[in-house]
TORKOL-4160 file (C-alpha; in steps of 0.2 Angstrom, whole numbers, padded with zeros to 4 digits, m for minus):
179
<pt num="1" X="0801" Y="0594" Z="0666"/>
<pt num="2" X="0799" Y="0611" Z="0657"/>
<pt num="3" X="0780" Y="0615" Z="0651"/>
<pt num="4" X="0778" Y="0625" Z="0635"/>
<pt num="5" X="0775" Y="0641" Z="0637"/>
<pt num="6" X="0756" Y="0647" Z="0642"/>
<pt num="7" X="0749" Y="0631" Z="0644"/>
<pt num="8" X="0742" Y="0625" Z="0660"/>
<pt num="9" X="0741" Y="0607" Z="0662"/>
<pt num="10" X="0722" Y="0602" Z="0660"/>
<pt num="11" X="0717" Y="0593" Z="0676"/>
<pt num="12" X="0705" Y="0579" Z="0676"/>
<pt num="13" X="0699" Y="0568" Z="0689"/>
<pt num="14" X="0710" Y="0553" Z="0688"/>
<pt num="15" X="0724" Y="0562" Z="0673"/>
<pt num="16" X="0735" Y="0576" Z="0671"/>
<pt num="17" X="0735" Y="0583" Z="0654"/>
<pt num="18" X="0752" Y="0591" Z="0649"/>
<pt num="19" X="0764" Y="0594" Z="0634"/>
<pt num="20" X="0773" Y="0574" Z="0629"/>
<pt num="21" X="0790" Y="0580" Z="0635"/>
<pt num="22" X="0805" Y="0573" Z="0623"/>
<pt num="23" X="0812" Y="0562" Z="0637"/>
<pt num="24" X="0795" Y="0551" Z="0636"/>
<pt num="25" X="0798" Y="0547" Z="0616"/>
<pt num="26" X="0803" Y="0530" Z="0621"/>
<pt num="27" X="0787" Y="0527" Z="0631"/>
<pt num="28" X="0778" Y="0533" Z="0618"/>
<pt num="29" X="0786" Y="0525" Z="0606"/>
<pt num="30" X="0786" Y="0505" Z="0615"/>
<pt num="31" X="0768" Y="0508" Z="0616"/>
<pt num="32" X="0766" Y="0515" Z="0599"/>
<pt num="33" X="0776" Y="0500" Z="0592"/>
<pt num="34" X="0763" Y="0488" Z="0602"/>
<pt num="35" X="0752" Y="0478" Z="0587"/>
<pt num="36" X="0738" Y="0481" Z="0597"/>
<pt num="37" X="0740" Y="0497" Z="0600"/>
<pt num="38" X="0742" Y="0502" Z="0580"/>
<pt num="39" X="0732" Y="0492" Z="0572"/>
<pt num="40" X="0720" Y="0505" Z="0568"/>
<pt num="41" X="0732" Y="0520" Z="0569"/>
<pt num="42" X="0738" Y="0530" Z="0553"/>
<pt num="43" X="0753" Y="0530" Z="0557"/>
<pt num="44" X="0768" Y="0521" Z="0549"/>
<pt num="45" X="0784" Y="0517" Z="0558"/>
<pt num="46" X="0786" Y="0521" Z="0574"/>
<pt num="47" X="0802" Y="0528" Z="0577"/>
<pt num="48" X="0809" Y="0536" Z="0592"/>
<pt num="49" X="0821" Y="0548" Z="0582"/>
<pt num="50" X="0805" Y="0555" Z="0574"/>
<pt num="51" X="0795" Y="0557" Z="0591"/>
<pt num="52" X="0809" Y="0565" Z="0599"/>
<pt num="53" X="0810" Y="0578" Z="0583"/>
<pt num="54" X="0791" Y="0581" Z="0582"/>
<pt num="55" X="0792" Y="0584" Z="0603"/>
<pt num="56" X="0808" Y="0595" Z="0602"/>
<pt num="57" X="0798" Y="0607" Z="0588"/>
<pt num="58" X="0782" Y="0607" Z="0599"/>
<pt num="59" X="0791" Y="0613" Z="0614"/>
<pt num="60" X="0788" Y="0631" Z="0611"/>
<pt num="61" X="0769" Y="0630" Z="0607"/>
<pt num="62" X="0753" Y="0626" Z="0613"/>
<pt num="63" X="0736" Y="0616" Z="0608"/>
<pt num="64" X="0731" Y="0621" Z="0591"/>
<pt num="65" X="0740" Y="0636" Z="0592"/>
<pt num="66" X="0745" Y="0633" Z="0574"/>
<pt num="67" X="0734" Y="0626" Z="0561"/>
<pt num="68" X="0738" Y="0611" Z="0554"/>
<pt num="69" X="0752" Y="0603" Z="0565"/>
<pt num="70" X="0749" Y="0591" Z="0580"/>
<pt num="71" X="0751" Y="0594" Z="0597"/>
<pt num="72" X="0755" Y="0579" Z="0609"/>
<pt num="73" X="0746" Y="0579" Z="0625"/>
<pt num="74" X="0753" Y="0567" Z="0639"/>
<pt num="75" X="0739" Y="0557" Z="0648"/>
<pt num="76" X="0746" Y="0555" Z="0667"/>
<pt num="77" X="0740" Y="0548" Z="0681"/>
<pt num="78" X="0737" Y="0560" Z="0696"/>
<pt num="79" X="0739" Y="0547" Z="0707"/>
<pt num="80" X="0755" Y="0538" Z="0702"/>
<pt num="81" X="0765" Y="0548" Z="0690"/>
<pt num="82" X="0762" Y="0535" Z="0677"/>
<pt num="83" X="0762" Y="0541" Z="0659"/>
<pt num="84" X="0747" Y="0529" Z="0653"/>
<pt num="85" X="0743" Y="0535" Z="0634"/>
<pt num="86" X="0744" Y="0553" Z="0623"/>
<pt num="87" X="0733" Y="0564" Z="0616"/>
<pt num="88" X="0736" Y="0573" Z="0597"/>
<pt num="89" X="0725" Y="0589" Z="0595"/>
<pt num="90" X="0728" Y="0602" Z="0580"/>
<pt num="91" X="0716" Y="0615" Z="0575"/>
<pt num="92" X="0710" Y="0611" Z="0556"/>
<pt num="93" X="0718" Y="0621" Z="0541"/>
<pt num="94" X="0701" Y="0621" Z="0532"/>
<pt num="95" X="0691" Y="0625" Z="0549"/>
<pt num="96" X="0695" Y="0637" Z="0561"/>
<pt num="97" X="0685" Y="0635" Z="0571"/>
<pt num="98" X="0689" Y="0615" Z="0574"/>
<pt num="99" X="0702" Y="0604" Z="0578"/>
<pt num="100" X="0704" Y="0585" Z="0578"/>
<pt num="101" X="0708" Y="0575" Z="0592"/>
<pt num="102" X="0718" Y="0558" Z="0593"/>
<pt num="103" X="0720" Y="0546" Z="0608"/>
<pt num="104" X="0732" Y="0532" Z="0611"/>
<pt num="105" X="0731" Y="0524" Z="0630"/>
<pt num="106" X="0745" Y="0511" Z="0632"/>
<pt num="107" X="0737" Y="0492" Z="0634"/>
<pt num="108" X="0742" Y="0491" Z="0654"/>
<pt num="109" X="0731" Y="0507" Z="0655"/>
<pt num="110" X="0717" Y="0501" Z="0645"/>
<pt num="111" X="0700" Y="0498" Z="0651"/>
<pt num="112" X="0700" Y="0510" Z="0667"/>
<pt num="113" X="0691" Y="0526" Z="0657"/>
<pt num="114" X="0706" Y="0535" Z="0655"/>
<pt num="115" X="0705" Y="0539" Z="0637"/>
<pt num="116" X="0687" Y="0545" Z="0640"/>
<pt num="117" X="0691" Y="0556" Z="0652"/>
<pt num="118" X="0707" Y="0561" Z="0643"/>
<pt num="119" X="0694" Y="0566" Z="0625"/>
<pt num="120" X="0680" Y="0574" Z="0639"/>
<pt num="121" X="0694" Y="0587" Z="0648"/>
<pt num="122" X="0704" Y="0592" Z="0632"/>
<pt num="123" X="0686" Y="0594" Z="0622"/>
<pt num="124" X="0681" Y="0605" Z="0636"/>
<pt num="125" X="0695" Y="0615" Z="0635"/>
<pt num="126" X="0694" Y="0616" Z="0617"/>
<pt num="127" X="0677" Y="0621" Z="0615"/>
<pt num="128" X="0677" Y="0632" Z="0633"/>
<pt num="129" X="0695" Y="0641" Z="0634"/>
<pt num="130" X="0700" Y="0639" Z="0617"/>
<pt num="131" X="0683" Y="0645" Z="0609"/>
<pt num="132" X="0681" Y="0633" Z="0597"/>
<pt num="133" X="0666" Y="0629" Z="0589"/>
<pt num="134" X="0667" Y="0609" Z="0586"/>
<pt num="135" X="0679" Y="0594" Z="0589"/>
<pt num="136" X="0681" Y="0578" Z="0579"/>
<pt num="137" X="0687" Y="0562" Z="0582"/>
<pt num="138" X="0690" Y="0549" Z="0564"/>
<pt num="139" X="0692" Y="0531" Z="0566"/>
<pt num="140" X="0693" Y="0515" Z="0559"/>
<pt num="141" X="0674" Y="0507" Z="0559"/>
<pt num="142" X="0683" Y="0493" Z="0565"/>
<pt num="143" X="0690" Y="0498" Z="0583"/>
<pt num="144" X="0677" Y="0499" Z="0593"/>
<pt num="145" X="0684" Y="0504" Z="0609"/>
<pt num="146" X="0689" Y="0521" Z="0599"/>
<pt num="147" X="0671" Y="0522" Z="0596"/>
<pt num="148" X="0664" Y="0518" Z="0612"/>
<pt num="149" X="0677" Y="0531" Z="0618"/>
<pt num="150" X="0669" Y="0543" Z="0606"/>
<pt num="151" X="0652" Y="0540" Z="0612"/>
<pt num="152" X="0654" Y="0542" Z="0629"/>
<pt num="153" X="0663" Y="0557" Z="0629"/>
<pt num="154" X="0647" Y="0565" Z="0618"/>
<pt num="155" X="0653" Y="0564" Z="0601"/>
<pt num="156" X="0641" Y="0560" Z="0588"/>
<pt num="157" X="0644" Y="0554" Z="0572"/>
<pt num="158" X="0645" Y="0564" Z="0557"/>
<pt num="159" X="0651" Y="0555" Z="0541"/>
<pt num="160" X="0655" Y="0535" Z="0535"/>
<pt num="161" X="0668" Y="0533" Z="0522"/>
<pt num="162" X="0674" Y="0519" Z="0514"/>
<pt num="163" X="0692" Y="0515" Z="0511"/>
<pt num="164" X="0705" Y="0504" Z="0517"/>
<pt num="165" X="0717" Y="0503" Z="0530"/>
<pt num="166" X="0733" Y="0491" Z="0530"/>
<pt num="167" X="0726" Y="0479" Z="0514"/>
<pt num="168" X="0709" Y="0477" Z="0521"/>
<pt num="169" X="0690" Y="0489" Z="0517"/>
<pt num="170" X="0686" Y="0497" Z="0530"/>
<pt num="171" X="0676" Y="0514" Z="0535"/>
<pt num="172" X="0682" Y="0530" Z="0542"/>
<pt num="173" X="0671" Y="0537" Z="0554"/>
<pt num="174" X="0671" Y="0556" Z="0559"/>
<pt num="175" X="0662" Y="0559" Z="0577"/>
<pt num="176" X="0661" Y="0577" Z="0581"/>
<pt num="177" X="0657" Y="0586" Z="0598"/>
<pt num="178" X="0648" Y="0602" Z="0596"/>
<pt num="179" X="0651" Y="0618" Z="0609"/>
């Protein structure tokens, strides 16, 4: 599996973060596709045609190398090989200095820290090797694993705003974690 070029996998204690490679957009997208799973996501329709475009063009980047576009990050168990969830980071057109984060852990993964440990080691590297000075995290008020995610990797929460997601009011929360 081909890396893109100058990133080194980010190394955590249970996960190996690395580029999503375009042979994993059916994983991805079977757990994307999961009512669970997308409940509280933004995004629409999960088609693998589409992951496999958007993994192809990412191929010769690197995290937030670009403002603006995401950057999939596969979550992988050190210990198995097992591609448990992904990780979308892009540095903000209108800050700099920032980029937002993303996490998706597929539902056999779920409740064993991964995702936490997944938001702790790519902040890191975003605020250490990277230089950034903040990362933020926004999520439907409602999922409270996200949240709880969010808090135990030091984020703090910034801003509430109402709106609605898939019919129904909600509130957008914006955690941020400071260097």
């Amino acid at each position: 599996m081909e890396l893109a070029p100058r990133f080194a996998p980010i190394v955590a204690e249970h996960l190996l973060l690395r580029p999503l490679a375009v042979a994993e957009a059916a994983a991805v997208a079977a757990y994307h596709r999961d009512p669970t799973v997308a409940r509280y996501q933004g995004w629409g329709v999960v088609d693998r045609s589409e992951i496999e475009r958007d993994l192809t063009a990412m191929q010769s980047r690197i995290p937030c190398d670009v403002p603006g576009a995401w950057f999939q990050l596969a979550l992988v168990e050190r210990a198995g090989g097992a591609l448990v969830g992904d990780l979308g980071v892009r540095r903000l057109t209108e800050a700099h200095d920032a980029a937002e984060i993303g996490y998706t852990v597929a539902p056999p993964y779920q409740r064993r820290g991964y995702a936490t440990e997944a938001v702790r080691a790519v902040s890191d590297w975003l605020l250490g090797r990277r230089a950034l000075a903040r990362v933020i995290a926004v999520m439907d008020g409602r999922n409270a694993a996200s949240i709880a995610v969010a808090e135990r990797a030091g984020f703090a929460r910034v801003s509430c705003v109402e709106t609605r997601h898939g019919g129904a009011p909600t509130v957008l929360l914006t955690y941020e974690r400071r260097a």
